[in-house]
Each structure stands twice: as C-alpha cells, then as structure tokens.
N, C-alpha and C positions, 0 to 999 in steps of 0.2 A: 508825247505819243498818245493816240486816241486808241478807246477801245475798240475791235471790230466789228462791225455789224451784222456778220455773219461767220458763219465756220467757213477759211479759207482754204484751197485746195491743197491734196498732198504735193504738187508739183510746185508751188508756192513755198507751199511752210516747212517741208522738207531740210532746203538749203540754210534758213534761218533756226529750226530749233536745232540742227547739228551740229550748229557751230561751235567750236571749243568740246567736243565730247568725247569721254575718255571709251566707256564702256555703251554697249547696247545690248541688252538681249529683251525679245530678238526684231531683229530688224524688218524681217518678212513679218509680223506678230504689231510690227508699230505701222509697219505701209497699210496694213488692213486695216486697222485699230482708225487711220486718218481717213482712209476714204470711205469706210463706212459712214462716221460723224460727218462726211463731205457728204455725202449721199442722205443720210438722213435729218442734215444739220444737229443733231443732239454731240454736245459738247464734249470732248471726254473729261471725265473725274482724274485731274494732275495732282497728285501727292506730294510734300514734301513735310519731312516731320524736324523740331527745333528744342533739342533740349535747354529750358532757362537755368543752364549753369552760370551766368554770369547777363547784369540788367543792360548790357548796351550790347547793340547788333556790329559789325564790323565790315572791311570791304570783301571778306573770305566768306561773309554769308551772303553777300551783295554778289558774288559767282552764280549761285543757287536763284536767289530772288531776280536776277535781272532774266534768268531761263523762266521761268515761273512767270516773268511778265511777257514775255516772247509769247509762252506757249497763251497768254490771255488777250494777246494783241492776234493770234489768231482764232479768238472766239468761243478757246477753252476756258474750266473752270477749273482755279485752285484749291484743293485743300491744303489748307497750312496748318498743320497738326503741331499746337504745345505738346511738347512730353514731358508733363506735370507728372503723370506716374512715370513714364522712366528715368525722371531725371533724379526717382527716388531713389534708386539703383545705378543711374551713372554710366556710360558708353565706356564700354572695356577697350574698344576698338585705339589699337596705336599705344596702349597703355602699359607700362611697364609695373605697374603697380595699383593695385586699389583706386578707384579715384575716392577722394574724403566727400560722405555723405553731405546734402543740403539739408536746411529744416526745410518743416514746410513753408513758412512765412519766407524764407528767402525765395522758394521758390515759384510763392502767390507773386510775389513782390518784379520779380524777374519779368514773372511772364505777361504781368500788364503793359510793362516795357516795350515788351517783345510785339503787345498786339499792336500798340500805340505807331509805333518805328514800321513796320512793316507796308503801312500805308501811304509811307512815301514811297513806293517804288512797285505796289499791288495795286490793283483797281478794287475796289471796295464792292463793286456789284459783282461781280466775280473771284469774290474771296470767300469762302466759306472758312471763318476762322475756328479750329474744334479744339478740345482739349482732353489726350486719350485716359484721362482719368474717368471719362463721364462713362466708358463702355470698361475700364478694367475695371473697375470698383464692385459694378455689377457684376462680373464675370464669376466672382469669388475665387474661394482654396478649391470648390469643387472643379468647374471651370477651366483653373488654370491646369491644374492636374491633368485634366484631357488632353488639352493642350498640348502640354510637354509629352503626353504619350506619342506627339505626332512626330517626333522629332528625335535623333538621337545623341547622347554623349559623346559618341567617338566623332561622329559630325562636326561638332561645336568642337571639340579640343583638335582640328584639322588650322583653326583658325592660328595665322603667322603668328599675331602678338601671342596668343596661350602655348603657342608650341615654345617661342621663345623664353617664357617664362618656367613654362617646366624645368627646360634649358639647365635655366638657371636660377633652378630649386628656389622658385617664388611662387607663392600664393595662388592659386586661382579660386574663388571662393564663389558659390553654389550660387547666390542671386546674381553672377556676373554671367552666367550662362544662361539666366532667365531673357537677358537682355535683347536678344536679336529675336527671342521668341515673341517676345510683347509687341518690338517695331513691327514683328511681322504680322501680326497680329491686327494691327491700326488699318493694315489694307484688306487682313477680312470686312470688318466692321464697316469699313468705310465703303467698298467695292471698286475700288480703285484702280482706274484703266492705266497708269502708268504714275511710276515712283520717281523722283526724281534724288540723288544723295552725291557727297564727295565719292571719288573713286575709293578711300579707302571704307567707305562705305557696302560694296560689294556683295560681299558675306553677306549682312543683314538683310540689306533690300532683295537677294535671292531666294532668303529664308520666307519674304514675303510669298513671294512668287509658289514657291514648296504649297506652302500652308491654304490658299489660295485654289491648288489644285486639289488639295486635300478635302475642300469643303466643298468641291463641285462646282466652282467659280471660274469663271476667265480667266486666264492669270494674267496679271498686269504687268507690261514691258521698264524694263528697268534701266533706266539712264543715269550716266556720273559725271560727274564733271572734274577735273582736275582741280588742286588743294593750291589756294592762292600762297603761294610766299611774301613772305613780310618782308617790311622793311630792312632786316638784316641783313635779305639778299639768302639769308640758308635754310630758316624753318618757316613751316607754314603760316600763315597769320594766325596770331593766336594774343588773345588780351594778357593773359598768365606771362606770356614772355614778351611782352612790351613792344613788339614790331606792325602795331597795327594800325590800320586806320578807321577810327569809327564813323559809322552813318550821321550820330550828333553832332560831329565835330566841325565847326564854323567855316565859311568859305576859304577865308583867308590861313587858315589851320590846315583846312585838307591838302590845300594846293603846297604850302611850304612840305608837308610829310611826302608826299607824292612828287615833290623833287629832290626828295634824297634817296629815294630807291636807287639801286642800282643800275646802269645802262640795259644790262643783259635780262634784266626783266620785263622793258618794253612790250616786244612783241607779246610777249603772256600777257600782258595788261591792256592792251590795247584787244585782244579776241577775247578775253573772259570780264572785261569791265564795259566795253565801248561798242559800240558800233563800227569803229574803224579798222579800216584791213591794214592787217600786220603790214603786208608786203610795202602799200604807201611810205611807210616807215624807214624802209630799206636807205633810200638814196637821202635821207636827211640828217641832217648832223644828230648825235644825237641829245646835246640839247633840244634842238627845236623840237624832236620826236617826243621829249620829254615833256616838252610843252604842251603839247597838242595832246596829249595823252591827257595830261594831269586837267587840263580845262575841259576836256570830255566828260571825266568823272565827277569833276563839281559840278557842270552844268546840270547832270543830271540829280543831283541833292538840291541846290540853289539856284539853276534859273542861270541862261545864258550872260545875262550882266552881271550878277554877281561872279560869275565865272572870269569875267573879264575884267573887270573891277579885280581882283585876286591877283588876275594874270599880273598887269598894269604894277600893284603894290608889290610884289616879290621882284619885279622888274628895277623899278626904282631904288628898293631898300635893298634887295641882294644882288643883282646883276651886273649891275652896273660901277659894283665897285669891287668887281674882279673878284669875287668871292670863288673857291671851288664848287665845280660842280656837283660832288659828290661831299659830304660830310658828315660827321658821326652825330648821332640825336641821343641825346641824353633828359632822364626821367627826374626830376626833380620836384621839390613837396610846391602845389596849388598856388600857394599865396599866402598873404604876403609874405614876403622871403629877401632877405636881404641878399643884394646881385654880389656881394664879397663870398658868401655863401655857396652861392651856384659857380661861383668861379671856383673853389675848391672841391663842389660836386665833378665840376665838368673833368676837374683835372689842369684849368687854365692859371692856374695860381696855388702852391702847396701850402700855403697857410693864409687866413682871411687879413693878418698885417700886410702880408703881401699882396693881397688882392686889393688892397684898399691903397695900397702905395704905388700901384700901376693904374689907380683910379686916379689917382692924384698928377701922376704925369701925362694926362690924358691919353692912356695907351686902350681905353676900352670904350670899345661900341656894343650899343645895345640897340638893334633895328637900323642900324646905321646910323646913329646918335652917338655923337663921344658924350661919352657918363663924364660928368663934374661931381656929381656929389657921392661919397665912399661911402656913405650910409643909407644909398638907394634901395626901395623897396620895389620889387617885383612882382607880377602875377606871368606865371611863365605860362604861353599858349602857343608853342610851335615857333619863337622869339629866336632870334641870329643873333647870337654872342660871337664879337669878336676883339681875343685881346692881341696885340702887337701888329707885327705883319705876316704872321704864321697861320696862329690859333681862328679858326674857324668851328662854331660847331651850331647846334641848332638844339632847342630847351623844350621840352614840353610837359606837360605834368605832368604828375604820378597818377595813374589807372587806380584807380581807389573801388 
C-alpha cells in the first residue's frame, strides 16, 4: 500500500476507518474533525500510545497498527506514543493485581524494539514516533499535583477491574490510579485530534478527552478496537500466556501458528487483520477460509511470494498427509533440544526411553520426516510432530 497524496474524503475514509470498531465517541465530533482536514487538507494528529512491557510486538498490536495505517493511507499523521514513563507504573487496566515493575534498562531496551518493528506496517513520513517521558519528566511533583487536582478518586475507583478488586479485598495502590491520568495526559501535550486504544481501553482514552476540555483544547474523538484472541481460541493475545503470534516471526512460522487457531475466529481475523470481508468467508470450507486468511496476514509482514511459498510448504508437509485441522501447540526450550525431550514435553511419549523406542520403530515424524535417529537434535520454530497414527501436535519455542 502507497501512501496518500492528499487528505481523502469523509465519504471515502469513513467506511474504511470503521471497520472493526468497537466504541466512538463522538461520532458527529469525528464527521467534522474529517471534513474539516478534507477542506483544509491539514492532517489530523492520530494517537496511539504502547507501553514496552515486553521487546516483541504481536498480531493483537497489529489490530491497532494496521487502523493507524489505514487512517495514514488516508493522508493522516500518527503519533506513536512509547510509554517509557508509564510503563514505570504499569496499565492496571484488566488486572487483578499489581503488575510487577520494569527497570528502566528493560524498558530502554524494549522500546527500541518497539520503534524498530513498527515500521513494518507505519509509513515513516507519517510517523511521528515520541516518548511520553520527554513531556512527564518536565512536568514534575508540582505538575503532576495540578493535574490530579483535575480529576477525582471516586472516578477512577468507578473502574470494573478496581471495583472488582475491592470485591475482593485486594490492593489498589496510589500510583495505579496515577495511570489513566498520565495516558490522558500524552493527548494534552500532544493536541491530539483523535486516540486510537483496545476497547478495554475506554476508561483511559476518555480520561484523555476530560483533561483535554479541561485545558481549553478540542477534545479528541476516541476510537477502540476489539482485543484480538489468541491462539487458544479463549484469551486475548497476550506474550505472558503463550497464544500469540509475533510480528518477528518467520513466514513459514506465522503461517503454521495461524492455522491452528480456531475455525470460530476467522471472521474476527479476517476484519481486524486483512482486508478481506468476513462475509466472502461464509460459503467456503473452512479450511480454505483458513487459508486465505492466514496468506493475507503473512503477505503483509513478507511479501506476496513468501506468503505463497508458506502456503505451498504447510501444504506439502502437513496437508497432505491427513494431518487435523485443528491441533494443540506446545512451547518448548529454543534449541538444541533433543526431539526424545519434546516428545515428553508435548506429552507424546511418558518417558524419553520410550520416546526413543517409537523412534526406533519409525513411529515419528518431524515436518513430515520419519526420525531414524533417537538421539536427534532439534531447534523447534512452529515444527509438526507427529507420533503413531493419532498424536499430532505442533512445537514452537519458548517466548523468552
């Protein structure tokens, strides 16, 4: 995709940045907000803020960034806000408890990552990439105390996860209610015509909007998107719980991960990752759906041949010899690793004598390769273990 060469119209860019959207406010507030930039061509300022809890991006942030590229393919500009200070303090949001503080070198470390990764799927002339520690730091204790004058306690403790925590007489601790003020905060600073965050993001990005009117500013239209589910099929994607698919991760990698999701996740994947309409979906097996989904999302990390090249090799090595379509993925340590090993990680063998005595009767495949040797060495990257005529499963490494 090219970048625009002008600001395109609201009756245009309307049906494309809605797509997949949970929440709006407000919607009359966003129709103006377009056709004035349509009228004056000046761009509007798109927010979206990243805390580097963790150095690799995933397909659940790829929701967010591929809207962020939408709204740039119509001629706006993104800010992609690091929250290098809030990621000092930690997103309460969803949290049943504390999150456990970063240092700061983890979280220098993270978020060059983060700027690195991002420009596979940002336009670089149209990024403004910032980092909200440049405007807290300066802010100071005095500052910040104004601040929080704008804002009140009973407010913030209205929030689902802290009522649930009261609930049940757990912690809420004073910098975690700093939190939504600071996010809100990045859209004074910045002047930010509209926020972009997950739907359980809500609360905060409204706090923007508060704070915003509080300082005699516009206030910026806030948009959400739905929380992608992972590979499990039940929780969100998230790296901490092993269901994800990362942006890094090889053509051949992504494509095997991305057909072991679930059937019933399709249509979400195909309106919050692709370009392709759900509905097409409908009347096709869903293999094939599965397919065409899963080559959409690589092509766009690796380029249409690698994409197809992927297809092609999962085809030959798993398809074609009657493999299930659906099968459980298992985390297992990088490398080298002996496959007697992963046989008793995965669960395909209860002890490694016996895994190496089903090697021996050539009862195991690896990529579609009957194993001969019981003392084979592995590097697991998304690999099809298969032992007898049952066991199917799929190996990929440990998230380190």
């Amino acid at each position: 995709m090219k970048g625009s060469a002008g600001i395109v119209s609201p009756e245009q860019a309307l049906p494309v940045l809605l797509r997949g959207v949970v929440d709006l406010h407000v919607q009359e507030e966003f129709v103006k907000k377009l056709e004035k930039s349509y009228r004056t061509q000046v761009p509007l300022k798109v927010k979206a803020g990243f805390d580097p809890t963790s150095p690799d991006l995933h397909l659940g942030h790829f929701v967010l960034l591929k809207k962020l590229r939408q709204f740039q393919e119509m001629g706006h500009t993104v800010q992609f806000v690091i929250g290098d200070f809030t990621a000092l303090i930690g997103d309460p949001t969803g949290r049943s408890e504390i999150r456990k503080p970063l240092t700061p070198e983890q979280i220098t470390e993270n978020a060059r990552t983060y700027a690195e990764q991002v420009f596979r799927i940002l336009l670089r002339d149209q990024t403004q990439v910032v980092f909200n520690s440049s405007w807290m730091n300066p802010l100071g204790v005095e500052g910040l105390i104004r601040l929080a004058a704008l804002q009140t306690v009973a407010r913030f403790l209205e929030r689902d996860d802290f009522q649930k925590r009261m609930s049940e007489r757990l912690p809420i601790h004073l910098h975690e209610l700093l939190y939504p003020l600071i996010q809100g905060y990045d859209s004074v600073a910045l002047l930010s015509d509209v926020e972009l965050g997950g739907s359980d993001q809500l609360f905060n990005l409204l706090v923007g909007r508060d704070l915003m009117r509080q300082h005699q500013m516009e206030q910026q239209v806030v948009l959400t998107m739905p929380l992608l589910v992972g590979l499990d099929g039940e929780k969100k994607m998230s790296k901490s719980l092993r269901n994800s698919v990362a942006l890094e991760d090889a053509a051949d990698q992504m494509f095997g991960r991305l057909m072991s999701i679930p059937d019933a996740l399709m249509p979400s994947y195909a309106t919050l990752l692709t370009d392709l309409e759900p509905s097409s979906l409908a009347s096709m097996h869903p293999k094939e759906a599965k397919v065409l989904v899963a080559k959409s999302i690589v092509s766009q990390f690796h380029g249409v041949a690698e994409s197809e090249k992927a297809t092609e090799t999962f085809e030959k090595v798993f398809s074609r010899r009657e493999m299930p379509e659906e099968m459980p993925v298992f985390s297992v340590s990088r490398g080298p690793v002996k496959l007697s090993s992963v046989m008793v990680s995965t669960g395909a063998a209860k002890s490694e004598s016996l895994a190496k005595q089903l090697i021996r009767q050539k009862a195991v495949d690896w990529n579609g390769e009957t194993v001969m040797d019981p003392f084979l060495l592995v590097f697991p990257a998304g690999d099809l273990l298969k032992v007898g005529k049952r066991f199917y499963c799929r190996v990929v490494p440990t998230e380190t």
